[in-house]
GUZAGU-45857 format. One line per field, with one value per residue (C-alpha): x, y, z; residue in three letters; residue number from 1. Coordinates in steps of 0.001 Angstrom, whole numbers. Example, Ala and Ser with C-alpha at 12.3 -4.5 7.8 and 13.67 -1.06 7.14 Angstrom:
// residues 2
x (12300 / 13670)
y (-4500 / -1060)
z (7800 / 7140)
type (Ala / Ser)
seq (1 / 2)
This chain:
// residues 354
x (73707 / 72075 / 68974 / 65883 / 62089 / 60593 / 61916 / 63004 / 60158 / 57455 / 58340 / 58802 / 55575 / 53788 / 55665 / 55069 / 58639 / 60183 / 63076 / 66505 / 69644 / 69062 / 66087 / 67123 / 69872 / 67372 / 64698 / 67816 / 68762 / 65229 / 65075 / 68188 / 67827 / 63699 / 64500 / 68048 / 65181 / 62748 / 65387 / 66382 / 62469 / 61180 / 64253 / 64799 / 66544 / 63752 / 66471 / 67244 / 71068 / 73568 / 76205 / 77832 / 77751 / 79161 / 77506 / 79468 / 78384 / 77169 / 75437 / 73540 / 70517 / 70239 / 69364 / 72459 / 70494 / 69361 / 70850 / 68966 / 70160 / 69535 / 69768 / 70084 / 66800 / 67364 / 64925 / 66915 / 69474 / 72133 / 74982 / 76029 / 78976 / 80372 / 83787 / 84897 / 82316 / 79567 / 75864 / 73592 / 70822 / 68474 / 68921 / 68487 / 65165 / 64415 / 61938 / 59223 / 57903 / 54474 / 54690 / 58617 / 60425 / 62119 / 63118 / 64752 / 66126 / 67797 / 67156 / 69002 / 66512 / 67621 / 66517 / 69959 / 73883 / 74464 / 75454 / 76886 / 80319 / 82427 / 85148 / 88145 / 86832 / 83523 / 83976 / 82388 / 82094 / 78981 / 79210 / 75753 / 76212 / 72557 / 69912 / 69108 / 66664 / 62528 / 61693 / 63118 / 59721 / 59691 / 57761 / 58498 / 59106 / 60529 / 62858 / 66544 / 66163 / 69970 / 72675 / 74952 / 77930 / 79448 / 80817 / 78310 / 76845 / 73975 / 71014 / 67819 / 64908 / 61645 / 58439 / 58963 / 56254 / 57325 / 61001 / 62557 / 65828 / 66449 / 64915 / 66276 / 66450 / 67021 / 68440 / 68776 / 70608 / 72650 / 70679 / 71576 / 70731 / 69350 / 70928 / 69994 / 67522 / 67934 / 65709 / 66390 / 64757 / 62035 / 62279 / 58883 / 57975 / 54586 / 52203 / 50498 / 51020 / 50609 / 50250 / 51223 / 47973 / 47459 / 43865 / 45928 / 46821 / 46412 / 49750 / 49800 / 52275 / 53041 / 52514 / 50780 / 51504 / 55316 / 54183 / 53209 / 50990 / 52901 / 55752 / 57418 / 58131 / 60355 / 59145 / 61802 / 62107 / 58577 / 57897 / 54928 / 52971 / 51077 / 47907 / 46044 / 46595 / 43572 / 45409 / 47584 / 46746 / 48280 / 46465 / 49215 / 49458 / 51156 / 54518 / 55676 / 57908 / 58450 / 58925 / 57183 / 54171 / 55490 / 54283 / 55665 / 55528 / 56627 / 59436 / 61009 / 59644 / 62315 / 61268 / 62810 / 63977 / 68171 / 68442 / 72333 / 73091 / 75246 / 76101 / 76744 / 75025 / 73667 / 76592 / 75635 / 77993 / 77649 / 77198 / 76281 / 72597 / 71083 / 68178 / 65133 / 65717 / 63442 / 63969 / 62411 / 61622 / 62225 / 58673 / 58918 / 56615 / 53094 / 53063 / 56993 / 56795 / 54373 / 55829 / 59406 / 57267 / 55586 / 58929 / 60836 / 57973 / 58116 / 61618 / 61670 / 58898 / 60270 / 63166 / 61453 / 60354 / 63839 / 62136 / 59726 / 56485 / 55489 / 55251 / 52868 / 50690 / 47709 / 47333 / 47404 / 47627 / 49802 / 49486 / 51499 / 50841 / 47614 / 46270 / 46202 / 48748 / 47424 / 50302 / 50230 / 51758 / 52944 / 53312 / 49507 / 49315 / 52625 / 52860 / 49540 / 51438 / 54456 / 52051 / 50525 / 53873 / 55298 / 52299 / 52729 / 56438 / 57901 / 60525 / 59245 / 61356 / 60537 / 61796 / 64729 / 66326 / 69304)
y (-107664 / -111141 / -111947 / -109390 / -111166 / -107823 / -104271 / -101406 / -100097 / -102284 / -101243 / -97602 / -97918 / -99646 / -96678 / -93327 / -92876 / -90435 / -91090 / -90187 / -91819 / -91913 / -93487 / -96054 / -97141 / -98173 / -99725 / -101507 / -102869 / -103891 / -105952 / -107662 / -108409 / -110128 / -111949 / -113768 / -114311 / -115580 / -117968 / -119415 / -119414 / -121408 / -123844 / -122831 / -120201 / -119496 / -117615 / -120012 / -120434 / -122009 / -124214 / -127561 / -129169 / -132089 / -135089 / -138093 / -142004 / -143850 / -141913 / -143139 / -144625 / -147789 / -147850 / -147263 / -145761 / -142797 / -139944 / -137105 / -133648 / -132643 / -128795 / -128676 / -128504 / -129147 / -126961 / -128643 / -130965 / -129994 / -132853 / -135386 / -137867 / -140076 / -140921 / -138999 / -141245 / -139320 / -140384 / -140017 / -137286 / -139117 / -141960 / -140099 / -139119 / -135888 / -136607 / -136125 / -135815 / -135230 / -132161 / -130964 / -128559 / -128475 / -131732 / -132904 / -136243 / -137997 / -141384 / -143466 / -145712 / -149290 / -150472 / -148651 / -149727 / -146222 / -146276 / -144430 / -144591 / -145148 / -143006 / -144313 / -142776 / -142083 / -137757 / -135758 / -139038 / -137399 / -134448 / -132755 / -129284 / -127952 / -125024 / -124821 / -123262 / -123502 / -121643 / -119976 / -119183 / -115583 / -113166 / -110479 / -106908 / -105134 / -105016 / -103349 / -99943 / -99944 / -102353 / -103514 / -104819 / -107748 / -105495 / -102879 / -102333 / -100020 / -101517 / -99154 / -101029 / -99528 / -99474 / -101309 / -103460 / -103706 / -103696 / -102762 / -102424 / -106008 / -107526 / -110510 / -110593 / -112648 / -111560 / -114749 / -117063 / -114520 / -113405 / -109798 / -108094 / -105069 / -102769 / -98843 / -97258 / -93661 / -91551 / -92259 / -90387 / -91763 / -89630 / -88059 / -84604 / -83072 / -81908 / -79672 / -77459 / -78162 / -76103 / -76479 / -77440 / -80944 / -81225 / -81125 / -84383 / -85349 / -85596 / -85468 / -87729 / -88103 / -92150 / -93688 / -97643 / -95893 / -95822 / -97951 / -97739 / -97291 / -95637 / -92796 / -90094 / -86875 / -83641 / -80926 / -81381 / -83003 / -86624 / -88223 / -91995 / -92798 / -94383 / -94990 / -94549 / -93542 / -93314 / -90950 / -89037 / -90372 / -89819 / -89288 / -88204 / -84766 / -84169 / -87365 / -88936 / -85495 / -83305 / -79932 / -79390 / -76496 / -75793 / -77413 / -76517 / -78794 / -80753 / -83904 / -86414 / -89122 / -92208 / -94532 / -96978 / -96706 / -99832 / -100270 / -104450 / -107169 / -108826 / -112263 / -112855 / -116334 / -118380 / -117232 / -115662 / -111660 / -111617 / -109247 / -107776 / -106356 / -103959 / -105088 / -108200 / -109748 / -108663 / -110969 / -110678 / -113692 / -114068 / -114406 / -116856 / -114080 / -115204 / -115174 / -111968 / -110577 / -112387 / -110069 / -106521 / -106931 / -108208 / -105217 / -102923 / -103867 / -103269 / -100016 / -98787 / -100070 / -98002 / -95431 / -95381 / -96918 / -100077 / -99144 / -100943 / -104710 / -106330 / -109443 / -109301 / -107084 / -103205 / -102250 / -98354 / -97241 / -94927 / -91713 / -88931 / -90047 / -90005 / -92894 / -93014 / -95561 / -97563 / -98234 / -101408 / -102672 / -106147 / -106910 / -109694 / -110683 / -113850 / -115089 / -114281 / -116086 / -118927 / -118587 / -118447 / -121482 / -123515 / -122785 / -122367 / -123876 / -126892 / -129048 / -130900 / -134483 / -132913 / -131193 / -134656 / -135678)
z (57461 / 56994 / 54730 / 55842 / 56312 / 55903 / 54047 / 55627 / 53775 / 55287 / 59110 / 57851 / 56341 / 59979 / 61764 / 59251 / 60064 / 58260 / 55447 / 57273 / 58244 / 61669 / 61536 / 58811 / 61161 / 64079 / 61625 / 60086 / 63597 / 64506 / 61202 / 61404 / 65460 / 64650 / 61824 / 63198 / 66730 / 64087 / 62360 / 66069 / 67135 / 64234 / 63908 / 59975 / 57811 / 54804 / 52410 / 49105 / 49092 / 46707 / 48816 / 49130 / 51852 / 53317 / 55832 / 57557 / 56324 / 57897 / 60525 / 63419 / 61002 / 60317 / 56450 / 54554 / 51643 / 53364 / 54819 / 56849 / 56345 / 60223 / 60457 / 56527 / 53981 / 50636 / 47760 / 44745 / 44083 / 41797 / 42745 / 45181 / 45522 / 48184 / 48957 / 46124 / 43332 / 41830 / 42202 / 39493 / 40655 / 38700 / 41289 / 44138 / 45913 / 47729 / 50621 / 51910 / 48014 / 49332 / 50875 / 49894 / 49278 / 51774 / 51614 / 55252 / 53375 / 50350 / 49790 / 47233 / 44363 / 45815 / 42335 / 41310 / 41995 / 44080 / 46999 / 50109 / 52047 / 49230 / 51150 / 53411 / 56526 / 57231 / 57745 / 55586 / 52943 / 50938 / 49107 / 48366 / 46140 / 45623 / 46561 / 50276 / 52438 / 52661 / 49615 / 46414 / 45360 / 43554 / 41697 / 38795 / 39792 / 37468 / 34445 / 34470 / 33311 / 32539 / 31770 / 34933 / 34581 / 36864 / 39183 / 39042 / 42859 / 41732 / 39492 / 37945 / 37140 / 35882 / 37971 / 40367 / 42347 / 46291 / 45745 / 49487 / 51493 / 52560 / 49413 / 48270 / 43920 / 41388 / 37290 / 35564 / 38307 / 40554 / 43692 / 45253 / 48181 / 48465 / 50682 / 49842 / 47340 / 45853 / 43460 / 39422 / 36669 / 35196 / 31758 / 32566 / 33568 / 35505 / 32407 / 33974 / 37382 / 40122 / 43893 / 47049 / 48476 / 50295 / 48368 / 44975 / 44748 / 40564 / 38911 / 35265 / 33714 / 30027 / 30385 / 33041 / 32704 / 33600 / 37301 / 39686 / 42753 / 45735 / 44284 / 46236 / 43550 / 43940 / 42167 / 42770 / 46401 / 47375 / 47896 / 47239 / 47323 / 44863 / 45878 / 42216 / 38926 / 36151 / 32709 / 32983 / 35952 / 39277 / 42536 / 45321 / 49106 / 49081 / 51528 / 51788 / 53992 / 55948 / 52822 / 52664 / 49391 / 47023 / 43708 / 40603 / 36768 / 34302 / 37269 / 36350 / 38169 / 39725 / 41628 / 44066 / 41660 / 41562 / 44128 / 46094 / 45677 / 46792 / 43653 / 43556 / 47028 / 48706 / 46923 / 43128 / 40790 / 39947 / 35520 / 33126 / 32981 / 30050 / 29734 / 29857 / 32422 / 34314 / 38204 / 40371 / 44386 / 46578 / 48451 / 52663 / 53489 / 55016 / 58332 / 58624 / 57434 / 59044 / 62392 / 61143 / 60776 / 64317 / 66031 / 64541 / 65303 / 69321 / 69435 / 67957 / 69836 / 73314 / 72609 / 72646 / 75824 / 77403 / 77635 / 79922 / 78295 / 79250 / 76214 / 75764 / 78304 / 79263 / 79937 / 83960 / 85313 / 88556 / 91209 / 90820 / 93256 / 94132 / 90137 / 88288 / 84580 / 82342 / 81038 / 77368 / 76522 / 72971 / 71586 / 73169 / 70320 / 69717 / 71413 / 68710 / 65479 / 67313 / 67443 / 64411 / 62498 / 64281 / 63518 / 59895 / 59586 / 62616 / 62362 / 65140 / 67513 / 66160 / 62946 / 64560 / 66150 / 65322)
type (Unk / Unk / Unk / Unk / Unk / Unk / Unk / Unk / Unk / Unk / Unk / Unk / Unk / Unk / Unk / Unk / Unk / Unk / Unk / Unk / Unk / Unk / Unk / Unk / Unk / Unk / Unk / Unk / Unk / Unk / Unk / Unk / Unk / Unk / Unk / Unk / Unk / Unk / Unk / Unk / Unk / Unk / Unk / Unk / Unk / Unk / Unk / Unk / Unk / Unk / Unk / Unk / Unk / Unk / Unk / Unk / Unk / Unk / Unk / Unk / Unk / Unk / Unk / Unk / Unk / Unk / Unk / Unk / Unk / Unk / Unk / Unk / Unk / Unk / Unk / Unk / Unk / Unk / Unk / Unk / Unk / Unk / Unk / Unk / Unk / Unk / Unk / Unk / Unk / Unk / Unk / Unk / Unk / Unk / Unk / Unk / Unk / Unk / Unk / Unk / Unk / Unk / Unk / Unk / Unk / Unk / Unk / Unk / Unk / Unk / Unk / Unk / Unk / Unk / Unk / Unk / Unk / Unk / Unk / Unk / Unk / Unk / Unk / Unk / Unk / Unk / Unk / Unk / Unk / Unk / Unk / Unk / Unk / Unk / Unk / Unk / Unk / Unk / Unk / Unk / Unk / Unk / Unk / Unk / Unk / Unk / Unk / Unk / Unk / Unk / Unk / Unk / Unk / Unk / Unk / Unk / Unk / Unk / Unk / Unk / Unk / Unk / Unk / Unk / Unk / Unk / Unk / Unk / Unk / Unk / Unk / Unk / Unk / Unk / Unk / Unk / Unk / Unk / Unk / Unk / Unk / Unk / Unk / Unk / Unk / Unk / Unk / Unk / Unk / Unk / Unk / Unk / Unk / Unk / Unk / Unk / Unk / Unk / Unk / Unk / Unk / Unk / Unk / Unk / Unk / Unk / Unk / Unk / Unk / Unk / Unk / Unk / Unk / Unk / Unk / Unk / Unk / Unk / Unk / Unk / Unk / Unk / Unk / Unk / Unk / Unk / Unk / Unk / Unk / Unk / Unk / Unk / Unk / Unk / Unk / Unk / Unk / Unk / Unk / Unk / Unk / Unk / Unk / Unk / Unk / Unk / Unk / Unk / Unk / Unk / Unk / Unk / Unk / Unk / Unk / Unk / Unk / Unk / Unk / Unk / Unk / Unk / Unk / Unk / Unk / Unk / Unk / Unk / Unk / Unk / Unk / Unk / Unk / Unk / Unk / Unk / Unk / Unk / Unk / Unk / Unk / Unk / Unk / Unk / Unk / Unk / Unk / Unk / Unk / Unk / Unk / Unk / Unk / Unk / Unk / Unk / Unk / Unk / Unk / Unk / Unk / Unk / Unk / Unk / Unk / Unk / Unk / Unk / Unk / Unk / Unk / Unk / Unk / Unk / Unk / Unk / Unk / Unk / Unk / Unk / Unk / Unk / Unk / Unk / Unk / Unk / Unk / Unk / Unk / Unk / Unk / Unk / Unk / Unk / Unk / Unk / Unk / Unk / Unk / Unk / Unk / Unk / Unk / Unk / Unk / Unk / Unk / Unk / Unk / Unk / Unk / Unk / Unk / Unk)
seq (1 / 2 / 3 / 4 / 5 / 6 / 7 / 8 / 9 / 10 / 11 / 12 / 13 / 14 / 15 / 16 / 17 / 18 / 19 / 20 / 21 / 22 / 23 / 24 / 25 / 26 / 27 / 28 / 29 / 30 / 31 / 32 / 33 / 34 / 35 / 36 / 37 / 38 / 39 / 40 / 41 / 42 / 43 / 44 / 45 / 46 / 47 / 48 / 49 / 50 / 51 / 52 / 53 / 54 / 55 / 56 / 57 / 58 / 59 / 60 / 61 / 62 / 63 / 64 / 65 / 66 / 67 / 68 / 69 / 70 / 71 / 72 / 73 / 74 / 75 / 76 / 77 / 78 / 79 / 80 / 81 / 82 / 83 / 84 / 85 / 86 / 87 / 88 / 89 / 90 / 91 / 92 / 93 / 94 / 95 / 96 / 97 / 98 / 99 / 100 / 101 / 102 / 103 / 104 / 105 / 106 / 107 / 108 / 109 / 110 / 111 / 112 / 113 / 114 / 115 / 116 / 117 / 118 / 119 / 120 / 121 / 122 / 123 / 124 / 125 / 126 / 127 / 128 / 129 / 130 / 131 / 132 / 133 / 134 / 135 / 136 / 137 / 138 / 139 / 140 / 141 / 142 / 143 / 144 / 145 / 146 / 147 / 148 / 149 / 150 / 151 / 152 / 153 / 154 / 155 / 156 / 157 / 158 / 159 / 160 / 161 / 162 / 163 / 164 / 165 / 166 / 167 / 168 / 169 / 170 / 171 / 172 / 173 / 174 / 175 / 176 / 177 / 178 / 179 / 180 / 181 / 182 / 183 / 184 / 185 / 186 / 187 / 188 / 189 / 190 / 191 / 192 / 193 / 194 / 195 / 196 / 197 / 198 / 199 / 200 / 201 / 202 / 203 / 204 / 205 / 206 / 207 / 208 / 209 / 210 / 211 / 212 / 213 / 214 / 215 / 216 / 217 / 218 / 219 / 220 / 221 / 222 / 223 / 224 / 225 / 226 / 227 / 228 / 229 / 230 / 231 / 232 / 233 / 234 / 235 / 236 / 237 / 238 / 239 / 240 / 241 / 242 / 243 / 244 / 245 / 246 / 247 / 248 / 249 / 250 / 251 / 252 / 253 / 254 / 255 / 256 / 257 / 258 / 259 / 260 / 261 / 262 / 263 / 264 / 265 / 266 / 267 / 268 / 269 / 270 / 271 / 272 / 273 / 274 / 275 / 276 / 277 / 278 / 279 / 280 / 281 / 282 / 283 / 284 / 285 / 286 / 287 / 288 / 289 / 290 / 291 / 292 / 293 / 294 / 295 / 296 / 297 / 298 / 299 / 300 / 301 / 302 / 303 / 304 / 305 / 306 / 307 / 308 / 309 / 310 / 311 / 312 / 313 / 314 / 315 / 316 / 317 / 318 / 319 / 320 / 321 / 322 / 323 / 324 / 325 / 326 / 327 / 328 / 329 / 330 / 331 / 332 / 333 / 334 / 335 / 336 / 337 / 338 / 339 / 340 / 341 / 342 / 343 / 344 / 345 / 346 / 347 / 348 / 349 / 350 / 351 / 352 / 353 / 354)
């Protein structure tokens, strides 16, 4: 699969679809089919990446200290040569300055000796090795429970705050994608009993700050969310995720938090993590995001009903047997998040020109 702009979680979560294979495999389709349609409709891919890539000198502009990157946006520079000769990165300017990253230019200081087409031919004469995409902004959510090793494709963290299936992460400087969660122990148990009734919904933990909201837990073989957390007592919705309520005394209590990775993903390099390291979640820009969710949502939905719903426009009713069916129809407001997100997020065709 390619980089996700939501989590499996997030459309599961939209739908109330319950947690099994099948249905993983369709939400998992939806995702990857809106956000490849989202990269094509808004001109951009959004996922930071580590890459070199190469440009010919001179191209078809006319100031021989600048060089636009066309399809390519830059977030950081980490080196650039030409015709084999390295260029200083301190003489080198990443524009627009003003409003990037992403920058969609690099623009040598004329106050400097550097210069471009050092090379004998003019293919591929710079050399540009640096992070690429729209944004590598990212937010801590979670620490590693347990130590990984390079290889290692499984990684525990502790609670973890909105960590998904198609989650982009970051230990240190290798990124990894997320591609399956499981249920890990969390070392607590249920204090006190608990029945089977939907109204009981206090759990008792030993330590609440172990726990965060929105957490799926396991307790012998019941799910449940949890929605708040007072001290020690979690509040949680009972028979989660198409489990059935049963009474538990004194159950370990496991949570989602044993995530499936691709080490060593988006050109990084796979190292050692220690306990106790900082997990951090690569942020999809909201209305991309949100844009992703809806997309996916449509697709499952049409499905189905064998594609037999008009999506985008307004609701209408036909004649059947001389009654009237209404005809529900999904994606009524599709086409203004579409709008909305290219607005916001959209590479525009004067900035698309080559």
């Amino acid at each position: 699969m390619g980089v996700w702009y939501a989590t499996r979680e997030d459309v599961k979560g939209a739908l109330d679809y319950a947690e099994t294979a099948r249905s993983d495999r369709r939400v998992d389709q939806a995702i990857e089919a809106a956000s490849r349609w989202i990269e094509g409709f808004l001109h951009r891919r959004f996922y930071p990446e580590v890459a070199t890539r190469y440009f010919s000198f001179p191209d078809q502009y006319a100031r021989p200290w600048r060089l636009w990157l066309d399809d390519s946006e830059l977030i950081s520079l980490t080196s650039i040569s030409s015709g084999g000769v390295t260029i200083d990165p301190a003489t080198v300017f990443l524009e627009p300055n003003r409003s990037g990253p992403p920058y969609s230019r690099v623009e040598l200081n004329i106050g400097t000796n550097s210069a471009f087409g050092g090379g004998q031919t003019t293919q591929r004469d710079i050399t540009i090795t640096g992070l690429w995409g729209y944004s590598s902004d990212d937010t801590a959510a979670a620490a590693a429970a347990a130590p990984a090793g390079s290889t290692d494709t499984t990684l525990t963290v502790g609670p973890a705050d909105g960590i998904g299936v198609g989650q982009v992460l970051r230990v240190g400087a290798e990124r990894m994608l997320v591609t399956g969660r499981s249920m890990a122990d969390t070392g607590q148990t249920l204090q006190t009993p608990l029945d089977a009734q939907q109204k009981s919904v206090s759990v008792a933990v030993s330590d609440g700050t172990g726990f965060e909201v929105g957490e799926v837990l396991l307790l012998d073989s019941e799910r449940m969310l949890v929605v708040d957390i007072a001290g020690n007592q979690l509040t949680v919705k009972r028979a989660w995720d198409g489990s059935v309520p049963a009474a538990h005394t004194g159950s370990a209590i496991y949570a989602l938090r044993r995530l499936t990775v691709t080490r060593g993903a988006l050109g990084t390099t796979a190292a050692t993590i220690s306990q106790g390291d900082t997990v951090y979640r690569w942020e999809v820009p909201g209305p991309v995001r949100t844009l992703c969710i809806a997309e996916a949502l449509v697709t499952l939905m049409q499905q189905s009903s064998g594609y037999a719903r008009t999506t985008g426009v307004g609701s209408s009713a036909r004649q059947v047997g001389g009654g009237t069916i209404a005809k529900t129809q999904y994606g009524l407001s599709i086409e203004s998040l579409r709008e909305q997100a290219y607005t916001s997020h959209g590479r525009k065709a004067r900035m698309r020109a080559v």
